[in-house]
C-alpha positions as CSV (number, residue, x, y, z in Angstrom):
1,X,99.6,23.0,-43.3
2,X,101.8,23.9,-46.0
3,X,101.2,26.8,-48.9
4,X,103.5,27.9,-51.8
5,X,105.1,31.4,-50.5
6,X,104.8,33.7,-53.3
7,X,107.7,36.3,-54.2
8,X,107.4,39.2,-55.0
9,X,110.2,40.9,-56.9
10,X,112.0,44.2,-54.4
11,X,111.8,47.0,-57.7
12,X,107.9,46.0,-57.7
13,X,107.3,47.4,-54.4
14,X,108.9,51.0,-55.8
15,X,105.8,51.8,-57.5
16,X,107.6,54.9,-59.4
17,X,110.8,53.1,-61.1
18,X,110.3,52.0,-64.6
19,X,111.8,48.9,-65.6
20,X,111.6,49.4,-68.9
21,X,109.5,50.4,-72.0
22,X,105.9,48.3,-73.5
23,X,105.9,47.8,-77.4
24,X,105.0,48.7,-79.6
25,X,105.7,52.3,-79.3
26,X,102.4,54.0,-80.3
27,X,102.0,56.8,-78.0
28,X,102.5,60.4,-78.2
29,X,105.6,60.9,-76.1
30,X,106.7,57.1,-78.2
31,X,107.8,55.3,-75.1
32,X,105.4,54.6,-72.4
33,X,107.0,52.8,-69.2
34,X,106.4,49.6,-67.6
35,X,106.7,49.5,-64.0
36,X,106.2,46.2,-62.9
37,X,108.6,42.7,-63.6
38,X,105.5,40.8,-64.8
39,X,104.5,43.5,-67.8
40,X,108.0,44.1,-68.5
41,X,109.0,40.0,-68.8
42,X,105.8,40.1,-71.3
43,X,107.4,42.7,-73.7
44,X,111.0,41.0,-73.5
45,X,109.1,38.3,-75.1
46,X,107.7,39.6,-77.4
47,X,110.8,41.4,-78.5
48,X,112.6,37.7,-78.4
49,X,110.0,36.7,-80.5
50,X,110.0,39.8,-83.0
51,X,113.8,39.6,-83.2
52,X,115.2,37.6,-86.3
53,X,118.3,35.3,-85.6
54,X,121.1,37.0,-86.2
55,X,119.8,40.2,-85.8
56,X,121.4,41.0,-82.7
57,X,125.0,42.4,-82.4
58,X,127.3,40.2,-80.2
59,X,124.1,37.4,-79.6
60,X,123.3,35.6,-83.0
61,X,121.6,33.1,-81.0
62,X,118.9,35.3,-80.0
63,X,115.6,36.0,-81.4
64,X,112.9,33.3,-82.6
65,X,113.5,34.1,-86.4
66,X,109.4,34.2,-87.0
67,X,109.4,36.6,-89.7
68,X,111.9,34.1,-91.6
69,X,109.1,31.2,-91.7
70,X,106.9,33.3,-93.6
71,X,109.2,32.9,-96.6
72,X,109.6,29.3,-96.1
73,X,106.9,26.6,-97.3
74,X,104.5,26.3,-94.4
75,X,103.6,23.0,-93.7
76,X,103.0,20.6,-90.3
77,X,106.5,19.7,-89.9
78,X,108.0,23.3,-90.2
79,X,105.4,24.8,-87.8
80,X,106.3,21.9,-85.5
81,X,109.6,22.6,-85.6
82,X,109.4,26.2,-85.2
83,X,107.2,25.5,-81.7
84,X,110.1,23.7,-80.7
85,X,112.3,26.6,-81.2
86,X,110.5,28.8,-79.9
87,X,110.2,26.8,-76.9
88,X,114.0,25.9,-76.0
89,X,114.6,29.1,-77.1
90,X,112.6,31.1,-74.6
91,X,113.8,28.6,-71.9
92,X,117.3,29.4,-72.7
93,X,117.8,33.1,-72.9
94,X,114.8,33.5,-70.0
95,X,115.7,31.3,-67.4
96,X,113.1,32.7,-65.0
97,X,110.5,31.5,-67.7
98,X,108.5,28.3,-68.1
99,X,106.8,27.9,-71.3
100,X,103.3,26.1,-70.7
101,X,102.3,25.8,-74.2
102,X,103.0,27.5,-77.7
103,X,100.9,27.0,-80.7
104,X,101.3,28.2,-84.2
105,X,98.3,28.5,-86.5
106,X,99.3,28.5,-89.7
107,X,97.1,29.8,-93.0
108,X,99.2,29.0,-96.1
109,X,97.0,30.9,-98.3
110,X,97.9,34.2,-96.8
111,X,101.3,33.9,-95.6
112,X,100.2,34.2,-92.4
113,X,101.3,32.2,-88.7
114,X,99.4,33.1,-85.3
115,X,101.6,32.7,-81.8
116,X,100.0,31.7,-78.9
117,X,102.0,31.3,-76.4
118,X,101.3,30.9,-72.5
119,X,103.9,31.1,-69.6
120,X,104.9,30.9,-65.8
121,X,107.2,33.2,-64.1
122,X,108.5,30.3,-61.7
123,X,109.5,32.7,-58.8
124,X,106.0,34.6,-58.8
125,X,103.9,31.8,-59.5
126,X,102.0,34.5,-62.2
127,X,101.0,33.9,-65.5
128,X,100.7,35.2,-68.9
129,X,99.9,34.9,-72.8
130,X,100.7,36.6,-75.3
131,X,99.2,36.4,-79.2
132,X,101.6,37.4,-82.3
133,X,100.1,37.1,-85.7
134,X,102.7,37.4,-88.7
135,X,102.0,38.3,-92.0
136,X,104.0,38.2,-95.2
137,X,104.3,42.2,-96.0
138,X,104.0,43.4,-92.3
């Protein structure tokens, strides 16, 4: 009988090394660390998806340029085209990713776009969403 061997990654099983830091930073002592792969793939994300294109020295390319849509007419087509961004996007710079879905909810009115965005870590098998909601002034 054959069943799907699940990985698990070696730093996870150091239960006291950080991999990195969670955002936003809202804590007293302003970072608060992530210690396992799953958590810390979730907040490199979200930063990909908080970063602007062009924002980042040395990798243009990076970042899913959300904040930019906001100033732009939102209609169908734009929103449709921003999921596919977002989606080749996240595929490309996080190669250990596959993106199940993304949907963007936009409200016109307000200036406003919701993220939600599900994933798989392909070597792990696990898991995850995460929901984003951009408005115009924040």
């Amino acid at each position: 009988m054959a069943y799907g061997v699940k990985n698990i990654p070696v730093i996870d099983l150091k239960p006291s090394t950080a991999l990195g830091v969670s955002i936003p930073f809202s804590t007293p002592s302003v970072f608060t660390s992530v210690y396992t792969t799953q958590e810390q793939i979730k907040y490199n994300i979200i930063n990909y998806l908080l970063t602007g294109r062009r924002e980042r020295v040395f990798r243009p390319g990076f970042g899913a340029g959300l904040r930019e849509q906001l100033f732009e007419q939102i209609t169908d087509g734009n929103m449709m085209t921003l999921e596919a961004q977002i989606k080749s996007g996240v595929e490309s710079n996080f190669p250990n990713i596959v993106v199940a879905t993304v949907n963007i909810t936009a409200q016109p009115d307000i200036n406003t776009i919701t993220v939600n965005f599900s994933y798989t870590i392909t070597n792990t098998g696990q898991t995850n969403q995460i929901f984003l909601n951009f408005a115009n002034g924040q």
